[in-house]
SEGUBA-836754 format. One record per residue: residue number from 1; residue in one letter; x, y, z of N, C-alpha, C, O in turn. Coordinates in pm, 1 decimal, decimal comma. Each point is the difference from the previous one (the first is absolute). Last residue first. Layout:
! SEGUBA-836754
@n NUM res A n_x X n_y Y n_z Z ca_x X ca_y Y ca_z Z c_x X c_y Y c_z Z o_x X o_y Y o_z Z;
...
! end
This chain:
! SEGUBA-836754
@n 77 res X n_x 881,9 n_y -295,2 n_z -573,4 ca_x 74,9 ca_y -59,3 ca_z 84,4 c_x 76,1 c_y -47,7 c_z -162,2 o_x 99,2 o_y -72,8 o_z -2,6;
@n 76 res X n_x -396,8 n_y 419,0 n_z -108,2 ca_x 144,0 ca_y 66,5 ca_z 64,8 c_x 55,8 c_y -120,6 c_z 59,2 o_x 120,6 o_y 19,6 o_z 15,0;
@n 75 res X n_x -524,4 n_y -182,7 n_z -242,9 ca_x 102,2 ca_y 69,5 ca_z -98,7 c_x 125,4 c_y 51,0 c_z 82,7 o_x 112,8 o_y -37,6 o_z -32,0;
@n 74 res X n_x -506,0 n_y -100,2 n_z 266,5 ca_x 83,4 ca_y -82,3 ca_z -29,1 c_x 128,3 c_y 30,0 c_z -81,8 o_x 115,4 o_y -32,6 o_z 27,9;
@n 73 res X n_x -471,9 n_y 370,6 n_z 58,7 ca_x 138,2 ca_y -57,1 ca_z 164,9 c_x 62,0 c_y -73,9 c_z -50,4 o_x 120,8 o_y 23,2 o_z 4,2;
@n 72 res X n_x -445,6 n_y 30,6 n_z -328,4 ca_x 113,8 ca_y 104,8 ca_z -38,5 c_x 96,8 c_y -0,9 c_z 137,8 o_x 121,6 o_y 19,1 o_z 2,4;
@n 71 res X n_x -490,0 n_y -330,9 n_z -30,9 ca_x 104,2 ca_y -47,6 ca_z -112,8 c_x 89,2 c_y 122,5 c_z 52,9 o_x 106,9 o_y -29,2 o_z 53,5;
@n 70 res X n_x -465,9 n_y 95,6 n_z 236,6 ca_x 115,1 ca_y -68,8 ca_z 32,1 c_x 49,8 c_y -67,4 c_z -107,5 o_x 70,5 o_y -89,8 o_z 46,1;
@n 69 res X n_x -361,5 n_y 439,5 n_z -118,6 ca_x 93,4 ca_y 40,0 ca_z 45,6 c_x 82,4 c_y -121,8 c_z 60,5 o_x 120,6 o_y 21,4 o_z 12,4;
@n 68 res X n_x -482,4 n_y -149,9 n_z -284,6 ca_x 96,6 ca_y 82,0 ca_z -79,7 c_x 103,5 c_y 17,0 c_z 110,9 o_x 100,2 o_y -71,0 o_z -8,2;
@n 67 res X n_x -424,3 n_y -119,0 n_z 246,2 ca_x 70,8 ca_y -99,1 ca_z -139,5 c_x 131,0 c_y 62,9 c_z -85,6 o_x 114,4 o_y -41,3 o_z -19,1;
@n 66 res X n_x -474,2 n_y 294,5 n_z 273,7 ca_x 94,6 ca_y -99,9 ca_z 102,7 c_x 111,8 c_y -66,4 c_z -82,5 o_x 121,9 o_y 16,3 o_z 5,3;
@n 65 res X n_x -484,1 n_y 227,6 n_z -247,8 ca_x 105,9 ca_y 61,5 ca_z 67,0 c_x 88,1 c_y -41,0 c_z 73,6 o_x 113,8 o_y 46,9 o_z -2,7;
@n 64 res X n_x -469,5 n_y -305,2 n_z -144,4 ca_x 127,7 ca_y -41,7 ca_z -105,8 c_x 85,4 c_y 119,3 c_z 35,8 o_x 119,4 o_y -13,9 o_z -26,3;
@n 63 res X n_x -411,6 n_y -174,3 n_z 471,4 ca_x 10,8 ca_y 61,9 ca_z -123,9 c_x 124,9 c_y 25,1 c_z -97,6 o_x 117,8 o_y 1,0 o_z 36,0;
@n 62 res X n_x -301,6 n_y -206,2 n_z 456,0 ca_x 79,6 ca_y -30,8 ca_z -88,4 c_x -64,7 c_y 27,2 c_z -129,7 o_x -75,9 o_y -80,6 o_z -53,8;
@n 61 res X n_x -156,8 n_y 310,3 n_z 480,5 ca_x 34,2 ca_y -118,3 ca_z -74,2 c_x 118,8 c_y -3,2 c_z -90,2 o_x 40,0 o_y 110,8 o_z -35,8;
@n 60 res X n_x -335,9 n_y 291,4 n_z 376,5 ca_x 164,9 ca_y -75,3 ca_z 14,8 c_x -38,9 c_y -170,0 c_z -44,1 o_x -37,6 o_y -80,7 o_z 85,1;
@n 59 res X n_x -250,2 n_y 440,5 n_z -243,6 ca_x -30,1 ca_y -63,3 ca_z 116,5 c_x 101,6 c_y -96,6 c_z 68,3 o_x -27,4 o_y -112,2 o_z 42,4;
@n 58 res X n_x 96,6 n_y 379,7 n_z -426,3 ca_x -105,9 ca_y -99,5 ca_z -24,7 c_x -36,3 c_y -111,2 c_z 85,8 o_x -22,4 o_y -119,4 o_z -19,8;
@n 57 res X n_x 322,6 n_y 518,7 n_z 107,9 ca_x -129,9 ca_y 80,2 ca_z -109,6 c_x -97,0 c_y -117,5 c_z -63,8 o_x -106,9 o_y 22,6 o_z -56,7;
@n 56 res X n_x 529,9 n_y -142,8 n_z 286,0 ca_x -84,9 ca_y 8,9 ca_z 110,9 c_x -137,4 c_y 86,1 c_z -85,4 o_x -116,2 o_y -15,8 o_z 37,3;
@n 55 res X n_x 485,4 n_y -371,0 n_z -169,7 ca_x -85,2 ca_y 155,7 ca_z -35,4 c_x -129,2 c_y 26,8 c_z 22,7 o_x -109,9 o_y -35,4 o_z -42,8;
@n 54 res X n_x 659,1 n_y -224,8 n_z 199,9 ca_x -166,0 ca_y -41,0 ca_z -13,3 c_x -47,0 c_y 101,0 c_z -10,1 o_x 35,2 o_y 92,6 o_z 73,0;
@n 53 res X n_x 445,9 n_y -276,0 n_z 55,4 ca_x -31,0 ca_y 63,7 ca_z -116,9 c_x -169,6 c_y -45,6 c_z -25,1 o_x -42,2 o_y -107,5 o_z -42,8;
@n 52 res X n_x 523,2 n_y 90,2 n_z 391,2 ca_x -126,6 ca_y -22,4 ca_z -14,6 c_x -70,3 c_y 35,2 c_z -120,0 o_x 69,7 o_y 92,0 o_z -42,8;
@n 51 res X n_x 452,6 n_y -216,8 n_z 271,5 ca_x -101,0 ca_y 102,9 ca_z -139,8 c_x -148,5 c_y -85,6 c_z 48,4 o_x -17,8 o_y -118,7 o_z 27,3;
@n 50 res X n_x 561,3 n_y 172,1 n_z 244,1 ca_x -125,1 ca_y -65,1 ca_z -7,0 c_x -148,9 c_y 72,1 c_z -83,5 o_x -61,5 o_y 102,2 o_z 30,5;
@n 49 res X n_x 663,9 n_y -96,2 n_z 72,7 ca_x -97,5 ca_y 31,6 ca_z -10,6 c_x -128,2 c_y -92,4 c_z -74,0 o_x 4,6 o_y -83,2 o_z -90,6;
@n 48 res X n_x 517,0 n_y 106,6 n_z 352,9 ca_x -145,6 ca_y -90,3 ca_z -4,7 c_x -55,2 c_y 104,2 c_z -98,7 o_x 82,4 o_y 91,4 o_z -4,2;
@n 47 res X n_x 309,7 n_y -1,2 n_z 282,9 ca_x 54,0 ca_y -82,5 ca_z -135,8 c_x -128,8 c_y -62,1 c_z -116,6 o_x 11,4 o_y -57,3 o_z -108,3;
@n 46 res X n_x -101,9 n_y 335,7 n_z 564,0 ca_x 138,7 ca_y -11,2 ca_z -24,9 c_x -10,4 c_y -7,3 c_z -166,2 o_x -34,2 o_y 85,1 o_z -82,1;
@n 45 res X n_x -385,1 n_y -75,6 n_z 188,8 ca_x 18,2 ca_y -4,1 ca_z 139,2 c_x 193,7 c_y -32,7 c_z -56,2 o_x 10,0 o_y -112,6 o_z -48,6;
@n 44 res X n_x -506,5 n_y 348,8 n_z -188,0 ca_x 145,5 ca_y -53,4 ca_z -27,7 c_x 34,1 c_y -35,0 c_z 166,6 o_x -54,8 o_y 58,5 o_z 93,4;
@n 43 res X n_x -424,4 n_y 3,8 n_z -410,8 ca_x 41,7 ca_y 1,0 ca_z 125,4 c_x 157,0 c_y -30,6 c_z -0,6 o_x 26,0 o_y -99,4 o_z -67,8;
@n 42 res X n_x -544,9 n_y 191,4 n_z -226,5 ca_x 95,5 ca_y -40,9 ca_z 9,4 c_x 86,2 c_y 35,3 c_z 132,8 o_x -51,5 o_y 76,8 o_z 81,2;
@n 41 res X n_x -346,1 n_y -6,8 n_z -481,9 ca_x 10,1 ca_y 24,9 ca_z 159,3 c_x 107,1 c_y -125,8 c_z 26,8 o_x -16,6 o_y -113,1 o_z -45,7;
@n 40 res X n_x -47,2 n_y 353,8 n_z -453,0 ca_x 17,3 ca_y -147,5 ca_z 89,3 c_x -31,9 c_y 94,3 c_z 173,6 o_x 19,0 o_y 116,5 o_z 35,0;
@n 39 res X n_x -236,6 n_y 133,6 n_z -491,1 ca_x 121,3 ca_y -1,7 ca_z 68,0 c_x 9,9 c_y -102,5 c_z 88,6 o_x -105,4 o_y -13,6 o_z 62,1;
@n 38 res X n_x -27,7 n_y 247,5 n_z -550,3 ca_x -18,0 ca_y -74,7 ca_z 124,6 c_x 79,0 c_y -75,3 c_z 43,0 o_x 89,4 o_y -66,8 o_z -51,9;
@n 37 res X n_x -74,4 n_y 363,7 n_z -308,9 ca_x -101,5 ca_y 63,9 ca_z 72,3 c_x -32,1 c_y -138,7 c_z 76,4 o_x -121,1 o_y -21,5 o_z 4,2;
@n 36 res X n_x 484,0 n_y 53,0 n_z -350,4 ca_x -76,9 ca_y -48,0 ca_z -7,2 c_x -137,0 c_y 23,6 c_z 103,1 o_x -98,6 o_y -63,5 o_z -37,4;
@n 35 res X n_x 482,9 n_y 233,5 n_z 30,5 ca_x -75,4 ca_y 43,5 ca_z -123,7 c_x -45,9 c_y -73,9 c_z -11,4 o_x -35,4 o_y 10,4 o_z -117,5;
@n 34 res X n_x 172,3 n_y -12,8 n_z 549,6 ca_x -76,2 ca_y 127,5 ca_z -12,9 c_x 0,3 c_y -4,1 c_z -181,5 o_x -64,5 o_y 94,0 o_z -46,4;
@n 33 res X n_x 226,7 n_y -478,8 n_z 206,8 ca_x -108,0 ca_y 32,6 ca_z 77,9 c_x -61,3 c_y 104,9 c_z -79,0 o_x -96,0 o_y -10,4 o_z -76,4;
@n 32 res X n_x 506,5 n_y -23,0 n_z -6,9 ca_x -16,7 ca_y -110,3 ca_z -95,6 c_x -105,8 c_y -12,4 c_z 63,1 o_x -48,9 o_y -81,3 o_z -78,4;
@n 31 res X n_x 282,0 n_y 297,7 n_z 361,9 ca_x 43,5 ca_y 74,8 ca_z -149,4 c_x -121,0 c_y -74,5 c_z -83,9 o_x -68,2 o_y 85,8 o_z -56,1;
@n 30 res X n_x 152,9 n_y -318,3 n_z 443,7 ca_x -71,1 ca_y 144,1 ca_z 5,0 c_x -14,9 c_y 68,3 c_z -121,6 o_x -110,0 o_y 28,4 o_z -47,5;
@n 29 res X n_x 389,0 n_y -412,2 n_z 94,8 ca_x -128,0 ca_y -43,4 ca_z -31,5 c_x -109,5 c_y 151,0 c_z 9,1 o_x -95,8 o_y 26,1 o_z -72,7;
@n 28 res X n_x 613,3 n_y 63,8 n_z 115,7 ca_x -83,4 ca_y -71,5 ca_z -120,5 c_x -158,7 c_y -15,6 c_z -11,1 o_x -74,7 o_y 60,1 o_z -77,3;
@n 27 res X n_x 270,3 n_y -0,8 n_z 498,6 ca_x -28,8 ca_y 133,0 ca_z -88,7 c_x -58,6 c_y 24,1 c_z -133,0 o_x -90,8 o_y 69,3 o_z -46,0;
@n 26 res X n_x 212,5 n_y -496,7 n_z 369,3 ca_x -186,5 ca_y 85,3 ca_z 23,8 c_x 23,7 c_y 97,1 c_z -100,7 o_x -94,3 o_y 15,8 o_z -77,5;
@n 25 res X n_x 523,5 n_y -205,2 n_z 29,3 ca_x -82,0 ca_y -80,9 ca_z -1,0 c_x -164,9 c_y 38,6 c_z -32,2 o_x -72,0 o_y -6,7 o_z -99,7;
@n 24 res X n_x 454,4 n_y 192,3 n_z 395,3 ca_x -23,0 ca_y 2,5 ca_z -185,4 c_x -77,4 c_y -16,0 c_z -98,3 o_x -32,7 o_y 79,6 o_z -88,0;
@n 23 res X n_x 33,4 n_y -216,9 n_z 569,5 ca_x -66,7 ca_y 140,0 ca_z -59,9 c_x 31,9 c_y 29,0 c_z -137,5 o_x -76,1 o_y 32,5 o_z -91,2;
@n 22 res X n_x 271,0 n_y -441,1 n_z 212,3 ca_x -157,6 ca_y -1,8 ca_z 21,2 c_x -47,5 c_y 79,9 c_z -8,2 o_x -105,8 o_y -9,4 o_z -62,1;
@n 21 res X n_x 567,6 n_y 36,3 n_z 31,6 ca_x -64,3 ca_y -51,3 ca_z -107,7 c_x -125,0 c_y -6,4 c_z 45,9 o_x -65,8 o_y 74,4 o_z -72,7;
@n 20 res X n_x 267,3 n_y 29,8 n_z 430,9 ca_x 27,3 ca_y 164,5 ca_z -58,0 c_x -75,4 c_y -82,6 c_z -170,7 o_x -88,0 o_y 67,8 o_z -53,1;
@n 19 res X n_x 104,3 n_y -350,3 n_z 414,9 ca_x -89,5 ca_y 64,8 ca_z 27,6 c_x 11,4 c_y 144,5 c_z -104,8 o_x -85,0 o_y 88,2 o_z -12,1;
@n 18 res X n_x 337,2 n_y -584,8 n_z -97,5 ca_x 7,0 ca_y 111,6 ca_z 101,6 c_x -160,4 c_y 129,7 c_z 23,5 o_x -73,4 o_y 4,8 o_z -98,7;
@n 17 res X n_x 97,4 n_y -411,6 n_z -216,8 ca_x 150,8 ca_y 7,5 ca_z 63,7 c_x -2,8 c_y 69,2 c_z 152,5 o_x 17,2 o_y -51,2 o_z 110,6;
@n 16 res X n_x -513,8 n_y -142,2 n_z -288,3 ca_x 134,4 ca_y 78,7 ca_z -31,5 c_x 133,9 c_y -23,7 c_z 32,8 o_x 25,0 o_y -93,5 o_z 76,1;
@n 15 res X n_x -576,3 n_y -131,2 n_z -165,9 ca_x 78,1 ca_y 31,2 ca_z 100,4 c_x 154,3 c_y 77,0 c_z -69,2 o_x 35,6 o_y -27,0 o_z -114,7;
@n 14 res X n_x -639,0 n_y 18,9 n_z 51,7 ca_x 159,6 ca_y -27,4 ca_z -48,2 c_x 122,3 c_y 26,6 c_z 125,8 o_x 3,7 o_y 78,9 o_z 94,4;
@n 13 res X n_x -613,4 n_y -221,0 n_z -137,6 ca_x 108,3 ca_y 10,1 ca_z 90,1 c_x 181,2 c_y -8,7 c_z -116,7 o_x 55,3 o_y -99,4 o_z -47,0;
@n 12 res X n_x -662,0 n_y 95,9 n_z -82,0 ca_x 130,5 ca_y -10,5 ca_z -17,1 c_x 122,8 c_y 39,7 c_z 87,4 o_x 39,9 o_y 105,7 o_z -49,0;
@n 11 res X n_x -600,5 n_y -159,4 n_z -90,4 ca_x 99,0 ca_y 36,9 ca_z 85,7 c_x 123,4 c_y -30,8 c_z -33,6 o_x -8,8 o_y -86,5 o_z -87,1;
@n 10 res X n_x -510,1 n_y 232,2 n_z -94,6 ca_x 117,7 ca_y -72,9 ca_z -40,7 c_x 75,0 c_y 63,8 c_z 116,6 o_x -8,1 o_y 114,7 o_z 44,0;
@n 9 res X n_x -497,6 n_y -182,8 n_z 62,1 ca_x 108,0 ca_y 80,8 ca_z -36,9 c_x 88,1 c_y -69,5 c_z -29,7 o_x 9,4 o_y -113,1 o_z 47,7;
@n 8 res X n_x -414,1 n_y -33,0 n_z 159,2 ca_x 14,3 ca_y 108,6 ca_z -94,9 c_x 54,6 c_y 79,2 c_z -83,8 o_x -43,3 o_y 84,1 o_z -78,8;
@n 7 res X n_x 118,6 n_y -407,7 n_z 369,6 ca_x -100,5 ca_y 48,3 ca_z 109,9 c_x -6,6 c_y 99,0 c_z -124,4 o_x 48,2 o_y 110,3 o_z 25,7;
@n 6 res X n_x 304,6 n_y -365,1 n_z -216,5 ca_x -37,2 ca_y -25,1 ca_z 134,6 c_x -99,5 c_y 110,5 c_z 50,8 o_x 69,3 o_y 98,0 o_z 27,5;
@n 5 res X n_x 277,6 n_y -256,4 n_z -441,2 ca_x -114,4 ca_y 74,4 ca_z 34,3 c_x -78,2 c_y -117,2 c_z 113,5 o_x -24,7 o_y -120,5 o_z 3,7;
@n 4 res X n_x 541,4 n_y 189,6 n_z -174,1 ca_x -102,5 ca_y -71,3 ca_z 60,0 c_x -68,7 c_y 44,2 c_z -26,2 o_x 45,5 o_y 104,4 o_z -46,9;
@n 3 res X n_x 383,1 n_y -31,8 n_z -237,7 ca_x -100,3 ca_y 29,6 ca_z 74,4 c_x -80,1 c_y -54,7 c_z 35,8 o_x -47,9 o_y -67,0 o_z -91,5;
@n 2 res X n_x 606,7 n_y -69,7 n_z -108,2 ca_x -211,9 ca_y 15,0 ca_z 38,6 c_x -84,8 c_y 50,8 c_z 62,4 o_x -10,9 o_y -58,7 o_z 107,6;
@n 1 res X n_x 516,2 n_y 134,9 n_z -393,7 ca_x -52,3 ca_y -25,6 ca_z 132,2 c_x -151,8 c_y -4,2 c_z -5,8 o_x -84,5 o_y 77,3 o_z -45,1;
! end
């Protein structure tokens, strides 16, 4: 799946089966956040979830932190 970068940031919208896989889903990427020490601002509405990914310690731009953590989102779809 492709990420946009838009207004600074890689974006990305996934969609799900059901709302119970989409949290599944966030837990993973959480897990996989915290060892890596950064973290998406993000949003779920049912079946949806929606990734933002920009580092805000370099003045919120698209950085290779950005980069890294969305291959390893990609890895769980």
């Amino acid at each position: 799946m492709n990420w946009k970068e838009e207004n600074n940031a890689l974006c990305k919208t996934v969609a799900f089966k059901n709302f119970s896989e989409a949290f599944a889903f966030m837990t993973q990427v959480a897990m996989i956040a915290e060892t890596q020490n950064h973290h998406p601002i993000w949003s779920n509405e049912w079946n949806k979830v929606h990734l933002k990914l920009t580092t805000h310690s370099e003045g919120n731009v698209v950085t290779e932190k950005d980069r890294k953590l969305a291959a390893a989102i990609d890895e769980l779809l």
